[in-house]
PAVOLUM-38428 format. One record per residue: residue in one letter; x, y, z of N, C-alpha, C, O, CB in turn. Coordinates in steps of 0.05 Angstrom, whole numbers, plus 5000, padded with zeros to 4 digits. Atoms other than C-alpha are relative to their C-alpha. Glycine has a CB too. Example, Ala and Ser with C-alpha at 12.3 -4.5 7.8 and 13.67 -1.06 7.14 Angstrom:
2
A501849765000524649105156501850245000503950245013498050015025/S498449764999527349795143498550225014499550445018500950094971/
//
This chain:
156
X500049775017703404216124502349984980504549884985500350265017/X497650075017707304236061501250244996499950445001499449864974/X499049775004711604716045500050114971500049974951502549985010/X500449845031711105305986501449894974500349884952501150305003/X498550085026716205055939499349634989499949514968503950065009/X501350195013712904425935497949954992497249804974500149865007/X502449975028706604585921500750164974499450134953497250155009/X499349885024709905035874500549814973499649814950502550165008/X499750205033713004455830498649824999498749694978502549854993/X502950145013706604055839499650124978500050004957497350035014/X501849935020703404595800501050084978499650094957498450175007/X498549985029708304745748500249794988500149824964502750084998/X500650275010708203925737497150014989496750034965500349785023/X502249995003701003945742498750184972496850104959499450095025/X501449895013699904485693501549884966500249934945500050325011/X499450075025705104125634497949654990496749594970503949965002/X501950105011701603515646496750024988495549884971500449885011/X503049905015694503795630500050114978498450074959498650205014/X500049925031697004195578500449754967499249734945502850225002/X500350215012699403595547498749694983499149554963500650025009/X502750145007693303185550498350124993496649974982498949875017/X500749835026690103725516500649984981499049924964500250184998/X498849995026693903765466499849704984499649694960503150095005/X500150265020693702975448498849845005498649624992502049864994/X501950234998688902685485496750064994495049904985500349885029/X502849975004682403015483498849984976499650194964499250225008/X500949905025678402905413496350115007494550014994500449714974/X502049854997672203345440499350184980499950414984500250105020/X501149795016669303685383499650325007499550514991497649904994/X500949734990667704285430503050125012502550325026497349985026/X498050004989674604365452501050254978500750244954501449725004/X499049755014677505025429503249984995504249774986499350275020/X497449984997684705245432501050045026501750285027500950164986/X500749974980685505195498503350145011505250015002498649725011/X497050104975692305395546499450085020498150275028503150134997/X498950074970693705265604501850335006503750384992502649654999/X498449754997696506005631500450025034501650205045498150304985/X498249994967697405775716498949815011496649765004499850285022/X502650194974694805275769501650105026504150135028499949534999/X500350014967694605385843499649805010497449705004498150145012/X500150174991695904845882499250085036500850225050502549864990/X499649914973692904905956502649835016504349675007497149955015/X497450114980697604736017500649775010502749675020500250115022/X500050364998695704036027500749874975501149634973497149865008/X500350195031696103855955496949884993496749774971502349675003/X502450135008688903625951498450114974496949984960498350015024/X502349895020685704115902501650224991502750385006496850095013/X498849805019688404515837498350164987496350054978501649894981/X501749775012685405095808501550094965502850294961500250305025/X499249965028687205075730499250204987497050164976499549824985/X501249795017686405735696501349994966503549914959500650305016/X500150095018685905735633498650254970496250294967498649755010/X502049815028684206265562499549794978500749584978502250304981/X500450105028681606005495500450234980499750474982497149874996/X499949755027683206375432497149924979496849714967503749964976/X501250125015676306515397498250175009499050375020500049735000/X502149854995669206765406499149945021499549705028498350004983/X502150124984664706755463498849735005499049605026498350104995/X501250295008661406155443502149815001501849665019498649994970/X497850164996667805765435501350025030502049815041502050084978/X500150054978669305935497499349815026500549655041499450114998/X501450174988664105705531499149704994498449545011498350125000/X499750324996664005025497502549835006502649595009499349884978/X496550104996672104965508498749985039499249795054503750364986/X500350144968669205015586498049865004498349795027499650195023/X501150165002663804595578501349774994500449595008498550064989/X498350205005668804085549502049885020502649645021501150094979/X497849994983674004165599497749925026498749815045502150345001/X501650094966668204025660499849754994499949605013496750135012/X501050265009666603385617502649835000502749594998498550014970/X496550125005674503255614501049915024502449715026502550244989/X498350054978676303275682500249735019501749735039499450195014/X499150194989675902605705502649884987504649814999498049855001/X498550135014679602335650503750255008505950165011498249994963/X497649774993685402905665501249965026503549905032499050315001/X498950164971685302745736501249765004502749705023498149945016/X498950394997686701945722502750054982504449874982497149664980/X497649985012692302225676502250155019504650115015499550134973/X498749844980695102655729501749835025503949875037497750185013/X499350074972695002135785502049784983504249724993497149875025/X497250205015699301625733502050174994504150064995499449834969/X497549915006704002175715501550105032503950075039499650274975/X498049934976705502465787500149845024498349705032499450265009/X499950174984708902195843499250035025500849985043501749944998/X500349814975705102505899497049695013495649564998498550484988/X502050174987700202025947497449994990496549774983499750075023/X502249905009693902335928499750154981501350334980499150095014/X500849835024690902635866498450215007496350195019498649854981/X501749714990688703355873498249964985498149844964501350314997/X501750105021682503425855499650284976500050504986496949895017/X499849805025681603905783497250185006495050105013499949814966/X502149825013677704585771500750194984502450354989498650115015/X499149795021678104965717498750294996496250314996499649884975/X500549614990677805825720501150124974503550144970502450175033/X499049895020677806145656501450235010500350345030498350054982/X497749715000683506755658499150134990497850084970502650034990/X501549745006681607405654503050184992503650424996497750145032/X498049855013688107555620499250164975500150394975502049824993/X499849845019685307785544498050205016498850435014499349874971/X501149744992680008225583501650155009501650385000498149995016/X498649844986684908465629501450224978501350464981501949825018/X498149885024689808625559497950214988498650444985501249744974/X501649845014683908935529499050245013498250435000498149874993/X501149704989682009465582502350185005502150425009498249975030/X497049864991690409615596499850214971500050454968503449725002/X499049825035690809785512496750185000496150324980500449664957/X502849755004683710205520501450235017501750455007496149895019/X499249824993686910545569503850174995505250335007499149915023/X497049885006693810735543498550134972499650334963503349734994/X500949835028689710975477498450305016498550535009497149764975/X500349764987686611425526500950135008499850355009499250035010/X498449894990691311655554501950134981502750364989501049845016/X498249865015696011835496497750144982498550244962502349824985/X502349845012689612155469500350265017501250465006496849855002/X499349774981690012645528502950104992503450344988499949895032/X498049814996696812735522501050074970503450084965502349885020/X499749985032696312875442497750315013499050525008498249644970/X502049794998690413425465501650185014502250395003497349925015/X497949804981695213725527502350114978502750354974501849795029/X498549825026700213825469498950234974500350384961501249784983/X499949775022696614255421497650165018495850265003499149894961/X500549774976693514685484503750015007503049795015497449875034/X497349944995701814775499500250234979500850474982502249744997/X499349755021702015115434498450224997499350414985500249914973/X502149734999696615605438500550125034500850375036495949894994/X499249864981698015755510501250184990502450194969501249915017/X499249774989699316425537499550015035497649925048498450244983/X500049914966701316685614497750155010496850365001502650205007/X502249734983695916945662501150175000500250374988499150005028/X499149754986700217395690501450084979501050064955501649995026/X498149975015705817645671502449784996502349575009500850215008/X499150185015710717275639501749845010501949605005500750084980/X498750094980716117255695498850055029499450255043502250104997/X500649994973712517105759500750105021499350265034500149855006/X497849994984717617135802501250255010502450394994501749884989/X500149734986718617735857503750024994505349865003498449995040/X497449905014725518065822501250155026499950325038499450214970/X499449884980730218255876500850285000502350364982501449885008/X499249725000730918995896502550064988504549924991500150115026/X497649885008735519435859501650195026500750375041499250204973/X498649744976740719775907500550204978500950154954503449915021/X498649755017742720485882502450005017502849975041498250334997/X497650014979749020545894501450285006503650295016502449814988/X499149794981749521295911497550125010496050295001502050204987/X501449924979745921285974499650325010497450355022501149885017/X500749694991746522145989497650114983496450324989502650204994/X502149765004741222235936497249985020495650165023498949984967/X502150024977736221955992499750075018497650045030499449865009/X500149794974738122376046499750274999500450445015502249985014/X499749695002736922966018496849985005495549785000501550174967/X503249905003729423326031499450034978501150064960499250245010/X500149855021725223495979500650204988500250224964498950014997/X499049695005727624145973502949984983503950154967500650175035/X497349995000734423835966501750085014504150095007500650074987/X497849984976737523996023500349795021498549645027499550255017/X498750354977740923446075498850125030499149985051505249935005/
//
């Protein structure tokens, strides 16, 4: 069993060299703008999970991962010459669901300060149900107690 901090700097190795050979080795026509944004290395080291956005349309997308499935041998044989580990993990690539993710956070903060743009101009037209001070006002003492002992008549 290997321990966490070394698959850790596998995959931070792992993910400069890939980015790298992107950047200067692939001439795939279908190849987008690709980065590299994490890899997961399991606990043996055998197999990396490369995620990965493209900047671009749908379609570019999908031929930047079409390109990248057609890439991965050649990435793998560059991997096992740059690192110094026994065995070459083997590559898959997971597009990131980072710009969707960004795109539903900023939908929802526009909603949200939409609400709280609406709650502000109901603040200014408010008025109290009740009355205005809620709040049970504590008894007045009088402070000359003999007029309560007298009868109605006025006599004690």
């Amino acid at each position: 069993m290997v321990d966490a901090a070394r698959a850790a700097k596998m995959a931070d190795r792992i993910q400069v060299i890939v980015a790298k050979t992107l950047e200067r080795g692939i001439k795939d026509p279908r190849m987008g703008f690709v980065t590299i944004t994490d890899v997961k290395v399991t606990g043996d080291l055998q197999h990396a999970s490369v995620f990965y956005t493209v900047y671009g349309t749908d379609e570019e997308r999908a031929d930047s991962a079409v390109a990248l499935k057609s890439a991965t041998g050649m990435l793998r044989s560059e991997l096992g010459k740059n690192l110094t580990a026994r065995l070459t993990p083997s590559l898959e690539f997971i597009p990131d669901g980072i710009p969707e993710n960004a795109a539903l956070i900023e939908s929802l903060l526009a909603e949200a300060a939409a609400r709280d743009a609406e709650i502000e101009n109901q603040k200014k037209t408010a008025v109290y149900a009740g009355d205005e001070d809620p709040y049970v006002k504590p008894r007045v003492i009088v402070e000359n107690e003999d007029d309560f002992d007298e009868d109605e008549d006025g006599k004690a």
